[in-house]
C-alpha positions in Angstrom: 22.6 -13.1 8.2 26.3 -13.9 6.3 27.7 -12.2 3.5 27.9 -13.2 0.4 31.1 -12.4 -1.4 31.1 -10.8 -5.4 32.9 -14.1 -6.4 30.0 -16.2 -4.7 27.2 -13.5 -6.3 28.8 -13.9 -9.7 28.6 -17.6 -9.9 25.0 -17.1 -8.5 23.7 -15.0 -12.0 26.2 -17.9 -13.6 24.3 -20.5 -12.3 20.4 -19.3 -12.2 20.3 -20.7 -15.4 21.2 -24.0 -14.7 18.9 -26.3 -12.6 20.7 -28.3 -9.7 23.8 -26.7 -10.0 25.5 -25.5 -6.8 27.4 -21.9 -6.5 30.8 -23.7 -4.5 32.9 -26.5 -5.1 32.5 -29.6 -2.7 35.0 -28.1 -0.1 32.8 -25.5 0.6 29.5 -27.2 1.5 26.1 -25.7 2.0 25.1 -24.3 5.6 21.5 -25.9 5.4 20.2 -28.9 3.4 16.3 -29.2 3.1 15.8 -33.5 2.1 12.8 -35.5 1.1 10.6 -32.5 -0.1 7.5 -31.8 -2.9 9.3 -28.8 -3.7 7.6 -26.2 -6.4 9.8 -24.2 -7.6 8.2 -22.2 -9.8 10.9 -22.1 -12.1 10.3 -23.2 -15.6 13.6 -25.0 -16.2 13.3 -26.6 -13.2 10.0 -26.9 -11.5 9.6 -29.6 -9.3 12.5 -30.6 -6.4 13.0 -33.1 -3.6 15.8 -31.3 -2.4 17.3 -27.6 -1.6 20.9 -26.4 -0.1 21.5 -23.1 1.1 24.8 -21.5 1.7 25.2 -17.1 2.9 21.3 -17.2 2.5 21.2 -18.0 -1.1 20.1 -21.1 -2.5 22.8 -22.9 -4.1 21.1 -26.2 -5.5 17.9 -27.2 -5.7 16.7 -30.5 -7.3 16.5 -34.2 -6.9 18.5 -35.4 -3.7 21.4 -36.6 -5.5 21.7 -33.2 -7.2 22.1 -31.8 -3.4 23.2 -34.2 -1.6 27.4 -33.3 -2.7 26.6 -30.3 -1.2 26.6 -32.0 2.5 29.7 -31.3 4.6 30.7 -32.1 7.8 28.8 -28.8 9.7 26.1 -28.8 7.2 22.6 -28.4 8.9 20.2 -31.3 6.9 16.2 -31.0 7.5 13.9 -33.2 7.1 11.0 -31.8 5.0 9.1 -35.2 5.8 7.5 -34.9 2.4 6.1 -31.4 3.0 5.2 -29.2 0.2 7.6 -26.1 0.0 7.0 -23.3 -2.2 8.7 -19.8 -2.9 7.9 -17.2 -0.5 4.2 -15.3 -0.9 4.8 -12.0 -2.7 1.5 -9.4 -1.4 2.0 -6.8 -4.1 -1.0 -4.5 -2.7 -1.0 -4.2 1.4 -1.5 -2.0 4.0 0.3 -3.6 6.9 1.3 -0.8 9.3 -2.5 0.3 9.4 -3.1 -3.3 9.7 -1.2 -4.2 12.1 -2.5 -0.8 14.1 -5.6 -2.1 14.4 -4.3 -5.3 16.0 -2.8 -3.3 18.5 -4.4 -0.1 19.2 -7.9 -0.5 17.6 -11.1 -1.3 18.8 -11.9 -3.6 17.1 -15.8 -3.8 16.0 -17.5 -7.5 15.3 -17.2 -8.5 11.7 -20.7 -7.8 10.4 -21.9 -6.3 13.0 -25.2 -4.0 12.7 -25.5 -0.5 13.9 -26.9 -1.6 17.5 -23.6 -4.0 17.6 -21.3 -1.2 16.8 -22.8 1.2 19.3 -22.3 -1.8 21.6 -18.4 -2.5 21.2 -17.9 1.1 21.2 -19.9 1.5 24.3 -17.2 -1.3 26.0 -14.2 -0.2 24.5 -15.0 3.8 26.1 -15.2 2.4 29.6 -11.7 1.1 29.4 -10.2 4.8 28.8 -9.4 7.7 30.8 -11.1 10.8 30.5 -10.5 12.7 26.9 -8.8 9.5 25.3 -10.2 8.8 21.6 -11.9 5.7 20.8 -10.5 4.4 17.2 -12.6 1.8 15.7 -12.5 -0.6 12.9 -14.5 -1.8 10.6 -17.6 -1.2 10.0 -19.5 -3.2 7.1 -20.0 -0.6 4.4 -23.1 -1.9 3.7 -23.9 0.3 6.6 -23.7 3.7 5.2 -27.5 4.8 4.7 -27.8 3.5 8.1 -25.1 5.4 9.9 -25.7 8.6 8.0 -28.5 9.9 9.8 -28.4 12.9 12.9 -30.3 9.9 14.7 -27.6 7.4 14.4 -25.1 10.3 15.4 -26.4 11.1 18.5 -26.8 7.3 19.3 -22.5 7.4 18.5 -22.2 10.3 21.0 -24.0 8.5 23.9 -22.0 5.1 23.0 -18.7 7.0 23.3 -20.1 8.4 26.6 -17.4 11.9 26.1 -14.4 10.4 24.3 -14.5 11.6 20.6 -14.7 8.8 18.1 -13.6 7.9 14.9 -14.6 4.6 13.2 -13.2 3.1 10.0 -15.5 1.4 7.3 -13.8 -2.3 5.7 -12.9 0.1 2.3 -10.4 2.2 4.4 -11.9 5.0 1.8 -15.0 6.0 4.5 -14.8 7.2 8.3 -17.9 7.7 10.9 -17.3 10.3 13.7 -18.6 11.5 16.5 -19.6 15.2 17.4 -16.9 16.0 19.6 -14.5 14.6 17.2 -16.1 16.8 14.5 -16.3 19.6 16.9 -12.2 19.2 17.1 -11.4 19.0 13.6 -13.8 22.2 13.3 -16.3 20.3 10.8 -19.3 22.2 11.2 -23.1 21.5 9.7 -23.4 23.5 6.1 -19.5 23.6 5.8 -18.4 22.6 2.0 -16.4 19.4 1.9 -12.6 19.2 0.7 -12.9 18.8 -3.3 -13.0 15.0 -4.1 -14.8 14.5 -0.8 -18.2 14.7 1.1 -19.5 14.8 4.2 -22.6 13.1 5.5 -25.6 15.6 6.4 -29.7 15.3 7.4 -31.9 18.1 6.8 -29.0 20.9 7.6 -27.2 18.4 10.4 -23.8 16.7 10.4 -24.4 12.7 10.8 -20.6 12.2 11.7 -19.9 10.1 8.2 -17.0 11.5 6.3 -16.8 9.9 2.4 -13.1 9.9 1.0 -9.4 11.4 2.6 -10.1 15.1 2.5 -13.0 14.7 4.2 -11.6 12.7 7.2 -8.1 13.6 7.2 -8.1 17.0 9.1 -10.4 14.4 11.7 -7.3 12.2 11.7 -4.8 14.8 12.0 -6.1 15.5 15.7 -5.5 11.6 17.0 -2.6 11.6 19.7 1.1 11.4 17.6 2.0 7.8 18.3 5.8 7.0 20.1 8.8 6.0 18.1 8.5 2.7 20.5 4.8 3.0 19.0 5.9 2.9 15.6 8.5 0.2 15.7 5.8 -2.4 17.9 3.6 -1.4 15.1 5.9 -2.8 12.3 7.1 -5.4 14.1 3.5 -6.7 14.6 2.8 -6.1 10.6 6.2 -8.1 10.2 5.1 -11.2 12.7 1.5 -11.3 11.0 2.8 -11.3 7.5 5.6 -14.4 8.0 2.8 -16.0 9.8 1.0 -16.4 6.4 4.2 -16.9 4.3 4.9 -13.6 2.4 8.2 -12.8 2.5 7.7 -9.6 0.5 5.0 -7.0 0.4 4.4 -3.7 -1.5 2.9 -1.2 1.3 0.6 0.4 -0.9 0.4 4.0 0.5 3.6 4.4 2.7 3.6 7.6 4.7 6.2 9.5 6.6 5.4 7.7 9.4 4.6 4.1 8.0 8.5 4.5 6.1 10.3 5.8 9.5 8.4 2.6 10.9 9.8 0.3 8.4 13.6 2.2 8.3 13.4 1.8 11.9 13.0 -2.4 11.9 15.2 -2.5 9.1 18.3 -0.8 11.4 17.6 -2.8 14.8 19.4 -5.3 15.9 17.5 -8.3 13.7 16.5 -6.3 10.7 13.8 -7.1 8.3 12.6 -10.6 8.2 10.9 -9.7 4.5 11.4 -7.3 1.6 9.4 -3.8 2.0 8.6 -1.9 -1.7 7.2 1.1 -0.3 4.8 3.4 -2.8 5.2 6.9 -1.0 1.6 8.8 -1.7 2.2 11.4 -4.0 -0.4 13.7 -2.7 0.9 15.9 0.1 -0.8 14.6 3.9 -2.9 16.8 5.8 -0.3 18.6 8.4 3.4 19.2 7.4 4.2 15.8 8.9 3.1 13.6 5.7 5.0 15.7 2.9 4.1 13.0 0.1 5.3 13.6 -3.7 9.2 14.9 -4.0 9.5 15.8 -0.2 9.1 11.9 0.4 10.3 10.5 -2.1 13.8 11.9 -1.5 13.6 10.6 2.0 12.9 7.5 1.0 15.8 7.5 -1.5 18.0 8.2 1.7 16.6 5.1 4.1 16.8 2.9 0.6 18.5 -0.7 1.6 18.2 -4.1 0.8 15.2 -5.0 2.4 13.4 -1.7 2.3 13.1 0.0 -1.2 10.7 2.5 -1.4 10.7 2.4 -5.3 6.9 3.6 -6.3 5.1 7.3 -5.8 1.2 6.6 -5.2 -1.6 8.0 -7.1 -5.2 7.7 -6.2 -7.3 8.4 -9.1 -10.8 7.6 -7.8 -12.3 5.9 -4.5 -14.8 3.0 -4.2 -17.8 2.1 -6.1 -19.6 0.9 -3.2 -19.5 5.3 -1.8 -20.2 6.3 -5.3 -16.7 7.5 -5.8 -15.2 5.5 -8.3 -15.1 6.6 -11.6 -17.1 4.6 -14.2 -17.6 4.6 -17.9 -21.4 4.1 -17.8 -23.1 5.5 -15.0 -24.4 4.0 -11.6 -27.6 2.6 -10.6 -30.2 4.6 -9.4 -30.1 5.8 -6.0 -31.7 7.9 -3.0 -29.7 11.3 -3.8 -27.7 11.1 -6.2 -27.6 12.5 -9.8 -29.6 11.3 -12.8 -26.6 9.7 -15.4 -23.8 9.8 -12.4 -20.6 8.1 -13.8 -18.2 9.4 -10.6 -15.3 11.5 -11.4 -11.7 11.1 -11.4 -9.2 12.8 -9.3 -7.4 14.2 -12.1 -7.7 14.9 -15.7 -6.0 13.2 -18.7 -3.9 16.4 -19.3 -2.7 16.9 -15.6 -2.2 13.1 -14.9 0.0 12.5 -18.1 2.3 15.5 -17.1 3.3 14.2 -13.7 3.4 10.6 -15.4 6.0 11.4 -18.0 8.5 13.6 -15.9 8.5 10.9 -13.1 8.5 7.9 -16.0 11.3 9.6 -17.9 13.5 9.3 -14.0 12.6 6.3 -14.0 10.2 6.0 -10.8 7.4 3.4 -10.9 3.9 4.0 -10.2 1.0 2.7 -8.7 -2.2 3.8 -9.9 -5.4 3.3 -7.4 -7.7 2.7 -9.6 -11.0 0.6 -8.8 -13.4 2.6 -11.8 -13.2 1.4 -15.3 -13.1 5.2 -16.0 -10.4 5.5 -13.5 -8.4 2.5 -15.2 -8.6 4.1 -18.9 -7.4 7.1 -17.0 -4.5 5.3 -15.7 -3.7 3.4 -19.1 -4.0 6.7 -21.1 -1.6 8.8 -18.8 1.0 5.5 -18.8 0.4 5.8 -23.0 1.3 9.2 -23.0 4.6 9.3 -21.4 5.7 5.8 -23.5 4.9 8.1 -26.4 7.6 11.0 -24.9 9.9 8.7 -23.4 10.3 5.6 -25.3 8.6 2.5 -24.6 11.3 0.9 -21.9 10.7 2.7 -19.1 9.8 1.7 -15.5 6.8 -0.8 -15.0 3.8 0.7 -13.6 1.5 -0.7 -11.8 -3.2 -0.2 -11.6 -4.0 -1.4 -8.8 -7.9 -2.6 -8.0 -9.0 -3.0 -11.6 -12.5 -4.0 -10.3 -14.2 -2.7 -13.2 -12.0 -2.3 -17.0 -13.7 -2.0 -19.7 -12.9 -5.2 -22.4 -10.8 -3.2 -25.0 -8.6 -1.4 -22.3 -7.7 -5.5 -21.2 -5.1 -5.6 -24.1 -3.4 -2.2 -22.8 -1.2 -3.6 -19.8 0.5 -5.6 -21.7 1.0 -3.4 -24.9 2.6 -0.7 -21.9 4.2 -3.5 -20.1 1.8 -2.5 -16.9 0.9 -4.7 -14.2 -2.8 -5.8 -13.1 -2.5 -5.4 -9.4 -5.7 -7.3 -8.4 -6.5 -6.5 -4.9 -8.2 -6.6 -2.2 -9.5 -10.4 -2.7 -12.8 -9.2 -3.7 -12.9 -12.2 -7.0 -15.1 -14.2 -5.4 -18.7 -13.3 -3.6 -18.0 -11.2 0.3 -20.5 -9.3 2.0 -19.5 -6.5 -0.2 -20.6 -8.1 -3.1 -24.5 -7.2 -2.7 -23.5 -3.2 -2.0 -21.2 -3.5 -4.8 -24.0 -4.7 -7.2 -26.8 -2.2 -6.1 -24.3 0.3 -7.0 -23.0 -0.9 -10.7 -25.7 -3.5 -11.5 -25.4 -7.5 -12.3 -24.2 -7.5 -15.3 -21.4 -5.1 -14.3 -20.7 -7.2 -11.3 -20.5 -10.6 -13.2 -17.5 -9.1 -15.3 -16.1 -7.8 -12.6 -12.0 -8.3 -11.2 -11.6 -10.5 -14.7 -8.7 -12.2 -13.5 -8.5 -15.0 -16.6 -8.7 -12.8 -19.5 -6.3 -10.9 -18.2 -4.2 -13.4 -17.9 -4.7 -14.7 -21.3 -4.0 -10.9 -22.6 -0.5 -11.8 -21.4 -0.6 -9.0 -18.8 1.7 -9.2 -15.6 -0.9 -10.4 -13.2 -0.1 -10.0 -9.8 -2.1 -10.0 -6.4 -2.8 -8.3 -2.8 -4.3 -8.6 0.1 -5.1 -5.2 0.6 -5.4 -5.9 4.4 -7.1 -4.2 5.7 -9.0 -2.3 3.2 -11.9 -4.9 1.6 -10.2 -7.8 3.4 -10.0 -8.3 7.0 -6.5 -10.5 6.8 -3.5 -10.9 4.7 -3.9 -14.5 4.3 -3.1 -15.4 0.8 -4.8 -19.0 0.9 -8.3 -17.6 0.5 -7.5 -15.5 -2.5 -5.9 -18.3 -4.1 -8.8 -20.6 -3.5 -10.9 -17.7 -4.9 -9.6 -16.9 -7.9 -10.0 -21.1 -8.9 -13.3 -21.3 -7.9 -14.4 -18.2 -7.7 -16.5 -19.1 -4.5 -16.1 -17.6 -0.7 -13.4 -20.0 0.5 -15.1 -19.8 3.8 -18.5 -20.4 2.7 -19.8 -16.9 4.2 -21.7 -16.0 1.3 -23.1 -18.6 -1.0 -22.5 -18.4 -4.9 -20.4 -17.8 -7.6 -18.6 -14.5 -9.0 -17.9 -14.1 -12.6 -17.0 -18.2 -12.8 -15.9 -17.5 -16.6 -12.9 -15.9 -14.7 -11.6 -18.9 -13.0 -8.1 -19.7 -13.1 -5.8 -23.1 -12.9 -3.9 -23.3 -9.5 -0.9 -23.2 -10.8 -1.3 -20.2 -12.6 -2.7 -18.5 -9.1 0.1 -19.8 -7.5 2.1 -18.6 -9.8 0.5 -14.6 -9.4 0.7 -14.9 -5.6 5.0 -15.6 -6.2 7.1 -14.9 -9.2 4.8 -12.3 -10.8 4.0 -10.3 -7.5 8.4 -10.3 -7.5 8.3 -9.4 -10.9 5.7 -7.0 -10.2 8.0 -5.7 -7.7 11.1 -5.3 -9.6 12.7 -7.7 -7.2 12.5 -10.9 -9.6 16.1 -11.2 -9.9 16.5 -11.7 -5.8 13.5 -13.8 -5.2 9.8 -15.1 -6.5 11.4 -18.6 -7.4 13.2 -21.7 -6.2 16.5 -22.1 -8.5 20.5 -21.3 -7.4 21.4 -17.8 -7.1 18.1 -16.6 -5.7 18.0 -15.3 -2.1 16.6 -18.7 0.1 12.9 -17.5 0.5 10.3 -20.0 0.9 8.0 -21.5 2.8 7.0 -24.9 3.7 3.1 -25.9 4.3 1.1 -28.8 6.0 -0.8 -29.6 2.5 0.3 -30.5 -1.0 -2.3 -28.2 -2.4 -2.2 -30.1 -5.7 -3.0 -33.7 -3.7 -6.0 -31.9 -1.8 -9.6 -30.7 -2.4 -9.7 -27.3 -4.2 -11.6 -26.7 -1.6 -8.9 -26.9 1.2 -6.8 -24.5 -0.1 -8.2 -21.9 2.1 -7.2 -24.3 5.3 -3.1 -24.6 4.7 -1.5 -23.3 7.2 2.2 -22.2 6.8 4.6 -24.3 9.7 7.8 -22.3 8.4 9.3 -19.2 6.6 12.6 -18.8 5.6 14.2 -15.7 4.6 17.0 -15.3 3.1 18.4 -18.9 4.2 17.2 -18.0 7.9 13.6 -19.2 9.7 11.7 -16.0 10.5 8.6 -18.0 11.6 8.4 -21.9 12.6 5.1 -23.5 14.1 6.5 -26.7 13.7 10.1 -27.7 13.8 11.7 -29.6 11.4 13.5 -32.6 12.3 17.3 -33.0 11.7 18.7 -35.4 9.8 
C-alpha cells in the first residue's frame, strides 16, 4: 500500500464533507478511476455515484463521471464497472473467524443436519484417516440433537465410531461439546464429578454420556488438544482472511479473541502483505483454562502492544449467559416445561448486578469498550443495568458498548441502547426461521419466539443497529447476503425451513444495507476510516453481479461479490474488470 502524507490526510477530514470533491489538485491525478458504475454510497450527502477515484488508497472523488473524470492523468488506472453495483465494504460486527476458519482446515466436518447415525458415520471415516492416538475434532452437530446424544447408549456408540482416537465434537451454538470416553478419561472428567460453576455435564443413571453444556465444562477437554504450529496459526488466519474478502467484509469484530486467535491476527498483520481487512478484536475477559489464555488485564495489555492500523483490539468480552436452546440463557419469565429441569426455571446469569457494574465502571471510566454476550432478556437487562451504572459514575460520554445476541429483550429495555448510546449487535442470523428455530421455541414458547431478534423496533428506538455473522456459532457461513435477505423478509433465504419469523420485524433494504456497513463501522469505532463511499475515507468497497434494488427481494441471498478492494487495493477478484 502507499502512504498517505498529513497534508493529503488533512484535506481528506477537509473534504469528507463535500460530495465529489477530490483531495489533489489536477497535477496530481488519482492512481485508479472506477467509470460507469451504480454506486451506493451510503453517504447521506451524497448517496448515489457513477463514478470513484482513488489516490494512496483513499478515495478522493466520488460522484457523477464528470465529477471524477479531472481526476484522470496520464498513469491513471480507469475500470470499467460495466454498470455494476458497488457498495461500501461489509462490516461483520460479531464473528468468530479463526475458529471458523479452523474448521475449514482442520475439522471434521459433520453433514449439516445430520442425525445421530450420520454423525457416528462421518466420525467413523474421518478416524480411519489418523494415526494412532490423533484426536478426531468435529463440527457441528444440530443442537436439536442433545436429548439424543445425552445418553450412556449414544456414548458408547461415539467410542466405537472413533475406533481409539478420543473425540470431541462441537454443537452449531459453539456454547455445547460431545466427547468421547477417552477424551473424558484425559481431561479426568469422571461419572458423579460436580461440574465447573456455570456449567454441566451430561450424565444417565450415575454415567457420563460425553455431552459437556457451557466453557467450564468443556474447556479442561479442550485444553488437552495438540498446541497448534505458529505456521498453524498464520494458515489459519489467512484462510479466515481469504473466506471473509470472498463475501465482501472488509472489517470484522472477532468476538472472543484469545491469546492465540490475536498472535494469529498480529502475525498476518506483520508478513509481508499484511491485513487485507480491519480486525477489532474483543479479548475475553475471563481468564482461559491453562496459563496460555490469560484474558482480562493480562490480554488486554498485549493487545495494546500489537495495536496497528488494521488490527485494534479495542473491546474486553463478557459473557453473561449461554443459549436458550441448552437452558442457559437467562430469561425474565421462565422456560417451558421440560424432562429435568426445575419447576419456574428462568436460567441464571454469570454475574450479579453488583459485581458486573464494578468491572463496568473502572474499565468504562479508561475508556475500553465492551461487548456484552447476551442472548437472555434477563441477561440483556443485566447488561443495560451494569452499562447504566457506570454512565451514572462516569458521565454519560464514555466508550460505546456493545450486547451482542439480544435474541430475547424485554419491550421497555428497547429504549435503553439508545438512551446509553449502546449498540444492538444482532447476531448470529437467526431473524428469520433455521433449524434452530423449533428447539428454540420448545424451550421459550411461541409467543416468545414471535418477538424474538426485534430488529425494526429497534431500529425505530433509534438504537445503533449493527449485524454479525457469528460464523460459526448459529450460522454455518459468514455470508452477509442471507442475513440481509432475512432481516426484509424475514423468511429462510434458502428456503430450508418454510415460514415466517416475527414478520412485524421486517425491515427496508436500505436500512439492512445500511446495518451490514456504516453502522457495523460505527459500531466499531472505525466510522471515520471506513463504512461509506465519500473523499477522505479509506477506498473499501466491493462491487457485486446484481443491483439488489433492480432484483427480486428474493435474490438477495444469490449475489455474489466479483471484487473487494481494500484500502484502494483488490484483495479478492472473481471477475476482472476491464480497462478503459
Amino acid at each position: 500500500m502507499k502512504k498517505y502524507g498529513r497534508l493529503a490526510a488533512a484535506m481528506a477530514l477537509l473534504a469528507g464533507s463535500l460530495p465529489g470533491i477530490a483531495l489533489a489538485a489536477e497535477s496530481d491525478p488519482a492512481d485508479v478511476v472506477l467509470r460507469n458504475g451504480a454506486i451506493y454510497t451510503l453517504d447521506a450527502a451524497n448517496p448515489r455515484a457513477e463514478a470513484l477515484a482513488i489516490r494512496d488508497g483513499k478515495l478522493v472523488a466520488v460522484g457523477a463521471e464528470t465529477d471524477v473524470e479531472e481526476w484522470t492523468g496520464p498513469n491513471t488506472e480507469v475500470l470499467d464497472l460495466a454498470g455494476r453495483m458497488v457498495l461500501p465494504g461489509i462490516n461483520d460486527v460479531h464473528s468468530h473467524p479463526i475458529d471458523g476458519a479452523a474448521d475449514l482446515l482442520f475439522t471434521c466436518q459433520l453433514p449439516e443436519g445430520a442425525a445421530l447415525n450420520g454423525i457416528l458415520a462421518k466420525v467413523a471415516d474421518c478416524a480411519a484417516g489418523l494415526k494412532d492416538g490423533q484426536w478426531i475434532v468435529a463440527a457441528p452437530w444440530d443442537s436439536s440433537l442433545l436429548p439424543k446424544l445425552n445418553t450412556a447408549a449414544a456414548l458408547q456408540a461415539l467410542n466405537a465410531a472413533s475406533a481409539g482416537h478420543p473425540a470431541l465434537l462441537r454443537d452449531d451454538t459453539f456454547h455445547n461439546r460431545w466427547a468421547n470416553s477417552l477424551a473424558l478419561e484425559k481431561a479426568d472428567i469422571k461419572a458423579g464429578d460436580a461440574a465447573p460453576a456455570g456449567s454441566s455435564y451430561g450424565q444417565e443413571n450415575g454415567h457420563l454420556t460425553g455431552v459437556l453444556i457451557e466453557f467450564p465444562a468443556f474447556g479442561p477437554v479442550e485444553a488437552q488438544l495438540p498446541a497448534r504450529t505458529r505456521e498453524d496459526w498464520l494458515a489459519i488466519a489467512g484462510k479466515a482472511q481469504s473466506v471473509l474478502n470472498g463475501f465482501g467484509i472488509t472489517a470484522v469484530q472477532d468476538a472472543a479473541t484469545m491469546r492465540s486467535h490475536l498472535s494469529a491476527w498480529h502475525g498476518l498483520d506483520e508478513a509481508q502483505q499484511g491485513l487485507h481487512l480491519r480486525v477489532v478484536a474483543s479479548v475475553p475477559w475471563q481468564k482461559g483454562f491453562d496459563d496460555n489464555e490469560p484474558g482480562g488485564e493480562a490480554l488486554l495489555a498485549e493487545g495494546a502492544k500489537v495495536r496497528s492500523e488494521t488490527l485494534r483490539p479495542d473491546f474486553v468480552k463478557f459473557f453473561l449467559d449461554g443459549v436458550p436452546p441448552a437452558h442457559t440463557g437467562a430469561l425474565l419469565e421462565p422456560y417451558e416445561p421440560a424432562p429435568g429441569l426445575e419447576a419456574h426455571f428462568k436460567g441464571k446469569p454469570k454475574y450479579t448486578l453488583d459485581e458486573l457494574a464494578s468491572v463496568v465502571t473502572a474499565l468504562d471510566k479508561r475508556g475500553v469498550s465492551i461487548k456484552f454476550h447476551a442472548a437472555g432478556d434477563a441477561a440483556v437487562r443485566l447488561a443495560l443495568d451494569a452499562v447504566a451504572a457506570a454512565r451514572a459514575a462516569n458521565g454519560p460520554d464514555g466508550p460505546r458498548h456493545h450486547v451482542a445476541h439480544m435474541t430475547f429483550v424485554a419491550d421497555s429495555d428497547i429504549p435503553r441502547l439508545k438512551a446509553l448510546n449502546v449498540v444492538a449487535d444482532m447476531s448470529p442470523m437467526l431473524w428469520f426461521p433455521t433449524p434452530l428455530t423449533p428447539v428454540m421455541e420448545k424451550a421459550v414458547g411461541e409467543e416468545r419466539m414471535r418477538k424474538s431478534l426485534p430488529i425494526r423496533s429497534l431500529v425505530a428506538s433509534g438504537a445503533l443497529v449493527a449485524a454479525g455473522s457469528d460464523w460459526p456459532a448459529g450460522q454455518p457461513t459468514a455470508d452477509p447476503w442471507i442475513g440481509i435477505e432475512g432481516m426484509v423478509t424475514r423468511r429462510n433465504p434458502l428456503g430450508v425451513v418454510p415460514g415466517e419469523l416475527g414478520p412485524q420485524e421486517k425491515i427496508g433494504l436500505d436500512e439492512a444495507l445500511r446495518i451490514y456497513t456504516l453502522n457495523g463501522a460505527e459500531a466499531m469505532g472505525i466510522s471515520d476510516e471506513t463504512g461509506s463511499l465519500e473523499a477522505g475515507k479509506s477506498a473499501d468497497f466491493i462491487v457485486i453481479d446484481q443491483n439488489l434494488f433492480e432484483v427480486p427481494v428474493e435474490r438477495i441471498h444469490k449475489t455474489r461479490v466479483l471484487n473487494t478492494w481494500f484500502r484502494g487495493e483488490p484483495v479478492f477478484e472473481s471477475v476482472k474488470l476491464d480497462r478503459r
